[in-house]
Biopython code that builds the backbone (N, CA, C, O; Angstrom):
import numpy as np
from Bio.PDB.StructureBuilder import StructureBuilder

atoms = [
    (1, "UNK", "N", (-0.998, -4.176, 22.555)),
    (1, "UNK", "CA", (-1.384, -2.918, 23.139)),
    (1, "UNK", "C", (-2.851, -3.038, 23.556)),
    (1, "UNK", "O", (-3.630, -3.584, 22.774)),
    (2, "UNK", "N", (-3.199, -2.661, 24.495)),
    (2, "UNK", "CA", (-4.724, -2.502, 25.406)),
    (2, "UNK", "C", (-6.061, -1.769, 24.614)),
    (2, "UNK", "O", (-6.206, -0.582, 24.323)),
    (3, "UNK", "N", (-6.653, -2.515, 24.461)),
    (3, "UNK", "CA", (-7.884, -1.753, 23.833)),
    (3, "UNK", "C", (-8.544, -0.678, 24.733)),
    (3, "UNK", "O", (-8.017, -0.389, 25.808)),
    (4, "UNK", "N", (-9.596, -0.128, 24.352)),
    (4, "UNK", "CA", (-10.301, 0.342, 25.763)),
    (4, "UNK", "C", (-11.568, 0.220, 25.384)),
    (4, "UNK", "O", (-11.997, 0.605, 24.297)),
    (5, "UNK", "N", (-12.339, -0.417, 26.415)),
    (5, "UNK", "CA", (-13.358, -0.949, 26.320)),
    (5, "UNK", "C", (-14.340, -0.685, 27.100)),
    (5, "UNK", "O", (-13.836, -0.848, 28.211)),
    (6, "UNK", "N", (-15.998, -0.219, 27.340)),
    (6, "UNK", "CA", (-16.814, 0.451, 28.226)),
    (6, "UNK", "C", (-16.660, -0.162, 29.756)),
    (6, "UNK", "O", (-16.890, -1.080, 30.544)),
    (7, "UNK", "N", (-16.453, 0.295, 29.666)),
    (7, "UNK", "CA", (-16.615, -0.470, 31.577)),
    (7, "UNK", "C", (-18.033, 0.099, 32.919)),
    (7, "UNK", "O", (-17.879, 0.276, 34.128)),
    (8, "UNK", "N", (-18.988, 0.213, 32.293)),
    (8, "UNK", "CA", (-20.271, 0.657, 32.887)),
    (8, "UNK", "C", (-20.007, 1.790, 33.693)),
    (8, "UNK", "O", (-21.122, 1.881, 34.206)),
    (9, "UNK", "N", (-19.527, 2.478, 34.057)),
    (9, "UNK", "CA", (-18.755, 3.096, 35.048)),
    (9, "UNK", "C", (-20.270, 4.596, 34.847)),
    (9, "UNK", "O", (-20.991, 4.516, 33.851)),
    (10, "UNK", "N", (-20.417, 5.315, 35.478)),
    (10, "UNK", "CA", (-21.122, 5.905, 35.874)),
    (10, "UNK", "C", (-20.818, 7.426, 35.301)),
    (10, "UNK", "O", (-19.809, 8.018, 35.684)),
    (11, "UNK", "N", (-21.766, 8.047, 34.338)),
    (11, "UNK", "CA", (-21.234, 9.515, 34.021)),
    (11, "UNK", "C", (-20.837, 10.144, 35.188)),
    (11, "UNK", "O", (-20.407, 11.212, 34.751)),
    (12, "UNK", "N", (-20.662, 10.182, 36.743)),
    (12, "UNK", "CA", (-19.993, 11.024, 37.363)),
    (12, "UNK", "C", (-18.375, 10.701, 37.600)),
    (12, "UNK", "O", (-17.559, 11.384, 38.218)),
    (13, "UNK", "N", (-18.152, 9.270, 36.815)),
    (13, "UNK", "CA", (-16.900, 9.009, 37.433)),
    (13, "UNK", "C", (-16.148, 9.572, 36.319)),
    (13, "UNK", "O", (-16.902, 9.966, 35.430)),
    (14, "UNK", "N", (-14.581, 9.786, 36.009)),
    (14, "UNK", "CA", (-13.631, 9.985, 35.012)),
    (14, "UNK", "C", (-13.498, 9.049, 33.919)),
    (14, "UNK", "O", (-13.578, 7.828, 33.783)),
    (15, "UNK", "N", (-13.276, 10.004, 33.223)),
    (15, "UNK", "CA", (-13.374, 9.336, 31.763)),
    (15, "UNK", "C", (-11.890, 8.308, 31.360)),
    (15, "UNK", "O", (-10.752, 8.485, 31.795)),
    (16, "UNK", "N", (-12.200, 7.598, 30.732)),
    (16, "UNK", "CA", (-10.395, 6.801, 30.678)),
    (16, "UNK", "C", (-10.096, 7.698, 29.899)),
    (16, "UNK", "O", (-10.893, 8.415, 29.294)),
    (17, "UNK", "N", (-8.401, 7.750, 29.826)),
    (17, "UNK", "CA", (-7.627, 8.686, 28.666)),
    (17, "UNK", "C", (-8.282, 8.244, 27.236)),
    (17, "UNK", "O", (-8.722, 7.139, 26.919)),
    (18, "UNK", "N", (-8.202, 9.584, 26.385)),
    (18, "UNK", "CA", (-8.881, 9.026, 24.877)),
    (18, "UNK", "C", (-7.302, 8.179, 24.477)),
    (18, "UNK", "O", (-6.149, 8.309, 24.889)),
    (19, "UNK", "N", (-7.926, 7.342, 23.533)),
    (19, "UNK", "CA", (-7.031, 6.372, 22.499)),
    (19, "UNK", "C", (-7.207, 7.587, 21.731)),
    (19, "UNK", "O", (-8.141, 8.384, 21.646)),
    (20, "UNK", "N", (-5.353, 7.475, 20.865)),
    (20, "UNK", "CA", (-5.113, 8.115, 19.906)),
    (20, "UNK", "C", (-4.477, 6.948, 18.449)),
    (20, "UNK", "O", (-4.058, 5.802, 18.611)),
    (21, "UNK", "N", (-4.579, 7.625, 17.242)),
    (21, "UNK", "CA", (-3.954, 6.716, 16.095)),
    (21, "UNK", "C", (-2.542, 7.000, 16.261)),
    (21, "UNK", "O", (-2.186, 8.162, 16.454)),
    (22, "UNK", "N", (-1.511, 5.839, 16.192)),
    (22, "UNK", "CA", (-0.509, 6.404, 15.989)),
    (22, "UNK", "C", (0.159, 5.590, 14.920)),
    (22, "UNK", "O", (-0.391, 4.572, 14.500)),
    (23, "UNK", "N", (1.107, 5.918, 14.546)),
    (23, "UNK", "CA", (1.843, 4.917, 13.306)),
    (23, "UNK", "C", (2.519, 4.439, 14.260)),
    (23, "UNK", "O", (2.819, 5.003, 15.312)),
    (24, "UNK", "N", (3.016, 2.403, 13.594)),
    (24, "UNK", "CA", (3.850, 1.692, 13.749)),
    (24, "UNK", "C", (5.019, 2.121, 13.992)),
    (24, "UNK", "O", (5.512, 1.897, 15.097)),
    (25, "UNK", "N", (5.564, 2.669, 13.238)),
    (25, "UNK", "CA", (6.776, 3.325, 12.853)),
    (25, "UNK", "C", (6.916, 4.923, 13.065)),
    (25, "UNK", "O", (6.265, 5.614, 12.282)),
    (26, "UNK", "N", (7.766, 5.637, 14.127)),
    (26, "UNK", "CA", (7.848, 7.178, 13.815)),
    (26, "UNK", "C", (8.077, 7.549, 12.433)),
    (26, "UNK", "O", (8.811, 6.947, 11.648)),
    (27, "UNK", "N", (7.175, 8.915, 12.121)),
    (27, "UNK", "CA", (7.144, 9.424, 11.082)),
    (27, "UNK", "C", (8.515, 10.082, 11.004)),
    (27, "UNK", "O", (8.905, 10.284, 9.854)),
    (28, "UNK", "N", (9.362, 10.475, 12.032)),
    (28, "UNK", "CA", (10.354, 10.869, 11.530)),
    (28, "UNK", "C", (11.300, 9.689, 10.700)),
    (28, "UNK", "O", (12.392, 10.254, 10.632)),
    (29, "UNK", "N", (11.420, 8.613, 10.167)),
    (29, "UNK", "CA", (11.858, 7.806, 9.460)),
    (29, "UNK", "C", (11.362, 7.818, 8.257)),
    (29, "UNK", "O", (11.755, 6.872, 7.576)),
    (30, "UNK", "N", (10.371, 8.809, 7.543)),
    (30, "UNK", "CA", (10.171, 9.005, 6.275)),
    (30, "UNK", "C", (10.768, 8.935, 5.067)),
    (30, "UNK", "O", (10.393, 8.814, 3.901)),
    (31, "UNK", "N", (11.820, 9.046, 5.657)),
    (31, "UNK", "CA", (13.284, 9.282, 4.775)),
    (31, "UNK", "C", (13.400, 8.100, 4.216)),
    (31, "UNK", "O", (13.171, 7.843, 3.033)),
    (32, "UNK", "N", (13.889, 7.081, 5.359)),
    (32, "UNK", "CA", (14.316, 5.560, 4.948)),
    (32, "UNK", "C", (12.842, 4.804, 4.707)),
    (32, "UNK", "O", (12.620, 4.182, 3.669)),
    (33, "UNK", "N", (12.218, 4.884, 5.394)),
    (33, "UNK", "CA", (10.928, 4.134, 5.403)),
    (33, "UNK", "C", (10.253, 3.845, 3.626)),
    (33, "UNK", "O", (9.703, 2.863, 3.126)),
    (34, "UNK", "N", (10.735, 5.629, 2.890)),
    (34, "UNK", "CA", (9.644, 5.225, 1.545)),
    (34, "UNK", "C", (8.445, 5.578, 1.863)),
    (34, "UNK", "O", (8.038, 5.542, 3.024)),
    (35, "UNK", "N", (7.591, 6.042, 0.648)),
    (35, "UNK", "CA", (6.212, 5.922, 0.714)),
    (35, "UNK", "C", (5.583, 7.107, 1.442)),
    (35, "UNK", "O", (6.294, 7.732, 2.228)),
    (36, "UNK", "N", (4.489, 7.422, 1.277)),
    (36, "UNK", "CA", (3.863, 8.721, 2.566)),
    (36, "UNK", "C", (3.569, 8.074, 3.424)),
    (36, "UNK", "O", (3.518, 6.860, 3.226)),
    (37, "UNK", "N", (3.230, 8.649, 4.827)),
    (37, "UNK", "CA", (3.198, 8.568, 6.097)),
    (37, "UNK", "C", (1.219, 7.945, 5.979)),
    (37, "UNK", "O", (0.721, 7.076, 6.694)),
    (38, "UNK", "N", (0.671, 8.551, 5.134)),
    (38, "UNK", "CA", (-0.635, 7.864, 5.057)),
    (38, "UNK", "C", (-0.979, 6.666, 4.857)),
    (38, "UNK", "O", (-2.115, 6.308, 5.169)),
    (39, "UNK", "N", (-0.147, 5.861, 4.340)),
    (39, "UNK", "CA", (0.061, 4.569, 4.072)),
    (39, "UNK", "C", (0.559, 3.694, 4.739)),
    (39, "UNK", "O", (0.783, 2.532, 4.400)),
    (40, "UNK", "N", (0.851, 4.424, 6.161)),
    (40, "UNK", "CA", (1.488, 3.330, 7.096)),
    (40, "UNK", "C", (0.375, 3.091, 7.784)),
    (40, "UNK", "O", (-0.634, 3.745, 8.047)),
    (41, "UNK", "N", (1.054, 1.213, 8.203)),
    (41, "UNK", "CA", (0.084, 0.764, 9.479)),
    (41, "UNK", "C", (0.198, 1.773, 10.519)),
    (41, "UNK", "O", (1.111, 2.598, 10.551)),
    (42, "UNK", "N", (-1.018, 1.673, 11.618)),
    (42, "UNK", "CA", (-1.428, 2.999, 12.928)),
    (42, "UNK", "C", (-1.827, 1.745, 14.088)),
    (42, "UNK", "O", (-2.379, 0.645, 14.062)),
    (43, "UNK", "N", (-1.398, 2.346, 14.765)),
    (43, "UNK", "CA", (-2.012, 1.630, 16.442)),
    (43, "UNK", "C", (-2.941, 2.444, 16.809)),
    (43, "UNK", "O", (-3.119, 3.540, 16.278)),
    (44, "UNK", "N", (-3.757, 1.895, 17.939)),
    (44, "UNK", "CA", (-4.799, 2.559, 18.355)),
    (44, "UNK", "C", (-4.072, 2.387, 19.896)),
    (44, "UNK", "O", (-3.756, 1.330, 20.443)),
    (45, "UNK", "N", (-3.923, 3.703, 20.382)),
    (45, "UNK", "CA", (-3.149, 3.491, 21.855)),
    (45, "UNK", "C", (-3.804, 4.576, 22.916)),
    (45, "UNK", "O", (-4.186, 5.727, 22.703)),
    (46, "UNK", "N", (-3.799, 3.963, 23.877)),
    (46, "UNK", "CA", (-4.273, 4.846, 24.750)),
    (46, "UNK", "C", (-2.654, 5.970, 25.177)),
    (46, "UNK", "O", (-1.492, 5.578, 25.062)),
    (47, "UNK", "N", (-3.092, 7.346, 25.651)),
    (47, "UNK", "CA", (-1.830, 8.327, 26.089)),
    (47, "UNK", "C", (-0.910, 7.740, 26.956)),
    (47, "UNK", "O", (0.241, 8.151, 26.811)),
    (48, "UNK", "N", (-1.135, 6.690, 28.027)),
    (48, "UNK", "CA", (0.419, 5.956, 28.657)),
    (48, "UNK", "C", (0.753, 5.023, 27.474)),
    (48, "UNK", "O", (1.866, 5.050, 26.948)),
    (49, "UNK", "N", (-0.337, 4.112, 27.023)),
    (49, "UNK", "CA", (0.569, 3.413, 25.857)),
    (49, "UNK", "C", (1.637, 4.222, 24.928)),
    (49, "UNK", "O", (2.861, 4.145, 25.036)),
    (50, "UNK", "N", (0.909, 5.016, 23.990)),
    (50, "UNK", "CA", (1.658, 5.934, 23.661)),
    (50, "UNK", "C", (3.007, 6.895, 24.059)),
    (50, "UNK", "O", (3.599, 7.505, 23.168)),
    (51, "UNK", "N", (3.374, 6.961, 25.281)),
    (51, "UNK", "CA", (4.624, 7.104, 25.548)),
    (51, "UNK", "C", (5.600, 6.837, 26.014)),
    (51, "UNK", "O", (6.673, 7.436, 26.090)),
    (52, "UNK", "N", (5.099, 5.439, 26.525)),
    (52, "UNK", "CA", (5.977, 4.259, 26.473)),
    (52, "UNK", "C", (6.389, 3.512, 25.071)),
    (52, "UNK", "O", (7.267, 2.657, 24.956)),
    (53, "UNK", "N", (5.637, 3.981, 24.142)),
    (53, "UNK", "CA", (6.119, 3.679, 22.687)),
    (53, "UNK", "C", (7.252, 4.648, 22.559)),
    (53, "UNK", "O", (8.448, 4.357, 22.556)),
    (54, "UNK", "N", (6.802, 5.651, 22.470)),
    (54, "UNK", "CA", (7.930, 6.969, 21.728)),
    (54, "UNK", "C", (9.110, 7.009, 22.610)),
    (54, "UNK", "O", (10.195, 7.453, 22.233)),
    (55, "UNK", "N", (8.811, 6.385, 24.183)),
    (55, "UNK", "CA", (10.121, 6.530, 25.091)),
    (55, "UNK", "C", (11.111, 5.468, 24.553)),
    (55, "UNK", "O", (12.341, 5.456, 24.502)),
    (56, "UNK", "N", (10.173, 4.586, 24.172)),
    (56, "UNK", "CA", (11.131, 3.374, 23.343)),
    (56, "UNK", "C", (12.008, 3.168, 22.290)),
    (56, "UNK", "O", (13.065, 2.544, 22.197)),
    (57, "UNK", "N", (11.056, 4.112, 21.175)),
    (57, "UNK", "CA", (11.856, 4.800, 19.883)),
    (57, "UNK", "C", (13.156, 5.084, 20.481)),
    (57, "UNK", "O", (14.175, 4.394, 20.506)),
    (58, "UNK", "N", (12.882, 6.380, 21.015)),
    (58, "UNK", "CA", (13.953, 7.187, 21.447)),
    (58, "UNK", "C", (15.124, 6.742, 22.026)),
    (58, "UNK", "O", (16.269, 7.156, 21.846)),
    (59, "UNK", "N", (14.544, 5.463, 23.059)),
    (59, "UNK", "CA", (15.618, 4.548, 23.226)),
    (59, "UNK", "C", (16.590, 3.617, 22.623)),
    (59, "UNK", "O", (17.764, 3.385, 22.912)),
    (60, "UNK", "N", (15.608, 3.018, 21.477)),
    (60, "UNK", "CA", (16.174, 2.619, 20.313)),
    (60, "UNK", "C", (17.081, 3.430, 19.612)),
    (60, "UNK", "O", (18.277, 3.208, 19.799)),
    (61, "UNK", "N", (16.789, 4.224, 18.930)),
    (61, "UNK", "CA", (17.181, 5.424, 18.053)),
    (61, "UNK", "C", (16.987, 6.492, 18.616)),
    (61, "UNK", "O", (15.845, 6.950, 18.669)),
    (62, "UNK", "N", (18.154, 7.205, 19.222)),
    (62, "UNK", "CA", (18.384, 8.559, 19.347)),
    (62, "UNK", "C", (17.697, 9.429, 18.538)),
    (62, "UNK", "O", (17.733, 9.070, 17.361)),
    (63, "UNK", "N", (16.970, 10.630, 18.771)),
    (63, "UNK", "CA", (16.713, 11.681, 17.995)),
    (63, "UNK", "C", (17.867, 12.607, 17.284)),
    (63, "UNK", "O", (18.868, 12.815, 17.969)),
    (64, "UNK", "N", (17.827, 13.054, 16.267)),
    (64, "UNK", "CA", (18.798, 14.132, 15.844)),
    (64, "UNK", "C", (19.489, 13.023, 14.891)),
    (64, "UNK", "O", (18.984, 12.156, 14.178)),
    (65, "UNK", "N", (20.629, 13.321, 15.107)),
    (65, "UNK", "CA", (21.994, 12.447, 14.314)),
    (65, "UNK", "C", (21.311, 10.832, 14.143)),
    (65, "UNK", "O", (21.347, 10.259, 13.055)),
    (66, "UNK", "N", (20.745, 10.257, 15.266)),
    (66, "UNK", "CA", (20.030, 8.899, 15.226)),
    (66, "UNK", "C", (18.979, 8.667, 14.354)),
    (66, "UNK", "O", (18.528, 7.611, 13.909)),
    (67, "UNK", "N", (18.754, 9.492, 14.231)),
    (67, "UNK", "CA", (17.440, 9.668, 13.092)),
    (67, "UNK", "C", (17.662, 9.584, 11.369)),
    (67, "UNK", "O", (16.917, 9.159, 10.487)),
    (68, "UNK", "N", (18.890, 10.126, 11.328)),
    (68, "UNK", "CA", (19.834, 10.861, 9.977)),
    (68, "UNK", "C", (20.338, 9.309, 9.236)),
    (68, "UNK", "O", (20.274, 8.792, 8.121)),
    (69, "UNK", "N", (20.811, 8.990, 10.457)),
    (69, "UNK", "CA", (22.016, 7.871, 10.375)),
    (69, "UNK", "C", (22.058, 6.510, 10.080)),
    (69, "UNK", "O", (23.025, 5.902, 9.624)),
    (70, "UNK", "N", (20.305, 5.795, 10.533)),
    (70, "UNK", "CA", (20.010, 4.921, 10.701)),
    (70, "UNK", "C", (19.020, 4.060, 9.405)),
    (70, "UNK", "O", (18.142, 4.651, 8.777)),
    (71, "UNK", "N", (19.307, 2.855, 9.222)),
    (71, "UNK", "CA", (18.896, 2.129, 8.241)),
    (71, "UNK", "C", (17.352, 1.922, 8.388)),
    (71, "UNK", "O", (16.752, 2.076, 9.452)),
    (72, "UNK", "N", (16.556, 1.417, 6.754)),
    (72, "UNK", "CA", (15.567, 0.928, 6.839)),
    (72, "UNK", "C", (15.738, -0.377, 7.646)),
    (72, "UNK", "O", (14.622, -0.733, 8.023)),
    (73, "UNK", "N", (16.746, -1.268, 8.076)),
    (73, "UNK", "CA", (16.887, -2.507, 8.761)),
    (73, "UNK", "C", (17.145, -2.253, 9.441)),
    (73, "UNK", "O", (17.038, -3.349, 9.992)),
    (74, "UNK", "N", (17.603, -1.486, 10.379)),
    (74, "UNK", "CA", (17.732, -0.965, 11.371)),
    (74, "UNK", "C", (16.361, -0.507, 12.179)),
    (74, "UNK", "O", (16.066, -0.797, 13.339)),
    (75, "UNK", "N", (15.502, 0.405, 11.099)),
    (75, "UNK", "CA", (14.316, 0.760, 11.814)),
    (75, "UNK", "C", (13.513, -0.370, 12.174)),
    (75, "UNK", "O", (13.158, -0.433, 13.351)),
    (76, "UNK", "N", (13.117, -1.382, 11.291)),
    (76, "UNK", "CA", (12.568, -2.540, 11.204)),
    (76, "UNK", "C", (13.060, -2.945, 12.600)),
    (76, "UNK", "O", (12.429, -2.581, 13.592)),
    (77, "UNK", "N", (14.474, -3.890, 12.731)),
    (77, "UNK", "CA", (15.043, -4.209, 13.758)),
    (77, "UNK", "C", (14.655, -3.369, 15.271)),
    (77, "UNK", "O", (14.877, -3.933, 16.343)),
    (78, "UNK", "N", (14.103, -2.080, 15.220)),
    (78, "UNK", "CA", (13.909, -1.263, 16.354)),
    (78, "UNK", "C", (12.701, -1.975, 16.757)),
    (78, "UNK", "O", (12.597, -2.705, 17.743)),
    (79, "UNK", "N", (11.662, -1.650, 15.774)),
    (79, "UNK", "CA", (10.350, -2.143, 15.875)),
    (79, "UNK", "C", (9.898, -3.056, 16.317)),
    (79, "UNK", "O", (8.992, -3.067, 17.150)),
    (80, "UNK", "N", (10.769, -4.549, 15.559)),
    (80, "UNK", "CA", (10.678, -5.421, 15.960)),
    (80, "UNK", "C", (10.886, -5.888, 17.748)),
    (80, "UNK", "O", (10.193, -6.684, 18.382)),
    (81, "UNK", "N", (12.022, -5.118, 18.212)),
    (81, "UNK", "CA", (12.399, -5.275, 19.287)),
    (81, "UNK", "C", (11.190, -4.020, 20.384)),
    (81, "UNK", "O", (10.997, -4.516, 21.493)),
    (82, "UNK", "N", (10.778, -3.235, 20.279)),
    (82, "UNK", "CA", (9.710, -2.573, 20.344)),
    (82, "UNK", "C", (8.714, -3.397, 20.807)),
    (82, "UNK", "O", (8.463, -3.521, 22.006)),
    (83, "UNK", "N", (7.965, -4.131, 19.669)),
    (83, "UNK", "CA", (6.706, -4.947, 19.945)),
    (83, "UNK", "C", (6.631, -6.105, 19.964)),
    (83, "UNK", "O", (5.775, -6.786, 19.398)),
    (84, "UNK", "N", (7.743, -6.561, 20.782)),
    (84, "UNK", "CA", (8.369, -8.169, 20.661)),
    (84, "UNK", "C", (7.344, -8.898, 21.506)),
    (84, "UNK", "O", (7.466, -10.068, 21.870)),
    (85, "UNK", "N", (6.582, -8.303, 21.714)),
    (85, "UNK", "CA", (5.251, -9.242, 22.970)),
    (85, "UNK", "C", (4.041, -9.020, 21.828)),
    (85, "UNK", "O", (2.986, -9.649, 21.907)),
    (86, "UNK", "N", (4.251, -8.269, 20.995)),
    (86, "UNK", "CA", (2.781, -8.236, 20.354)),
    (86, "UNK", "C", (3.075, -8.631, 18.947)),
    (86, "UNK", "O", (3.460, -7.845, 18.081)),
    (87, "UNK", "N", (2.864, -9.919, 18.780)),
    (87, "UNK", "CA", (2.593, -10.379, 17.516)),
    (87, "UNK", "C", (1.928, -10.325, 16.829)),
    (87, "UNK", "O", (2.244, -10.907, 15.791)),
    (88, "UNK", "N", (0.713, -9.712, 16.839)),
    (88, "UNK", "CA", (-0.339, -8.660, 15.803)),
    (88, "UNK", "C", (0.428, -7.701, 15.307)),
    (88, "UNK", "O", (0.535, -7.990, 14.115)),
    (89, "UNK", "N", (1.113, -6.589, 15.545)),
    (89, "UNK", "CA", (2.033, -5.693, 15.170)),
    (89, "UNK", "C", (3.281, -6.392, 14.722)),
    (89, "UNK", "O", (3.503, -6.086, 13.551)),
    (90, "UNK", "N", (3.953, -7.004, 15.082)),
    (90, "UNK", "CA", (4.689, -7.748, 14.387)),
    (90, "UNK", "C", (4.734, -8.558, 12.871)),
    (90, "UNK", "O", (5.651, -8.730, 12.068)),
    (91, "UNK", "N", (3.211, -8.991, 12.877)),
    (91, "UNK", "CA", (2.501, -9.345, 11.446)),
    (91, "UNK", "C", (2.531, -8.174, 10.711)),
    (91, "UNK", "O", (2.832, -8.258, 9.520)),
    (92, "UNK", "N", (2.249, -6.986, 11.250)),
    (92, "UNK", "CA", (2.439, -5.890, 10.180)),
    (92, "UNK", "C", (3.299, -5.112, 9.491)),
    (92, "UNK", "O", (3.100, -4.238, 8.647)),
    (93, "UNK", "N", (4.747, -5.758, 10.193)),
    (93, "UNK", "CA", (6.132, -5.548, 9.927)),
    (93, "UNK", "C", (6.677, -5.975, 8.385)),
    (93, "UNK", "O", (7.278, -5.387, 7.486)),
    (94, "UNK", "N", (6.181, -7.206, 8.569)),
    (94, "UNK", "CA", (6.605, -8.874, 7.558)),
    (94, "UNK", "C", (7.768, -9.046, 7.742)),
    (94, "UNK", "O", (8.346, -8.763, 8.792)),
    (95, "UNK", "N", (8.350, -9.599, 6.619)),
    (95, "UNK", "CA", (9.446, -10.217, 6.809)),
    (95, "UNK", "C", (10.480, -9.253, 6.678)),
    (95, "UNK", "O", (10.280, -8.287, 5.942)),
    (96, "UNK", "N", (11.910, -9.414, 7.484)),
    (96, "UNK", "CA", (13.235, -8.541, 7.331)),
    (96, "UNK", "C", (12.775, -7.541, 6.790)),
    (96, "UNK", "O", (13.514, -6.601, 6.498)),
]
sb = StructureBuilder()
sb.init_structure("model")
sb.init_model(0)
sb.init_chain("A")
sb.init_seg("    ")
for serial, (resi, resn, name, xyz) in enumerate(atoms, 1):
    if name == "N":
        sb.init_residue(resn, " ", resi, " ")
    sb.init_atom(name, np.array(xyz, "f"), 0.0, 1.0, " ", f" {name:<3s}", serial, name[0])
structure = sb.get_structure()
């Protein structure tokens, strides 16, 4: 995922979108996941990164019933397939 980084750019020009924290993992998987939501790894994403993540979830795992239904290996398996180009996030998965 893209850092954002100063780019000299001139106080009259536009600001880049702010980076937000987000978790690895949707918090709606609390259930299976274990543990509080404070304790999970977070990305630092800019707002298009960010919803090309959650469009992905969603693609992965349906909301509603998909959410209910679905395994801790399963979520893993989402993720994995999720951030299959970024092997920094992938390290934060571990193993199976």
């Amino acid at each position: 995922m893209a850092q954002i980084e100063d780019d000299d750019r001139s106080a009259e020009e536009p600001a880049l979108p702010a980076p937000r924290q987000d978790h690895l993992i949707e918090q709606r998987f609390m259930y299976q996941m274990g543990g509080t939501v404070n304790d999970w790894p977070t990305l630092v994403l800019t707002r298009n990164e960010h919803t090309a993540s959650a469009n992905a979830w969603r693609e992965a795992i349906p909301l509603a019933s998909g959410t209910l239904d679905v395994t801790k290996g399963q979520i893993k398996d989402a993720a994995r397939s999720i951030y299959a180009d970024h092997a920094e996030i992938l390290n934060e998965l571990g193993p199976g």
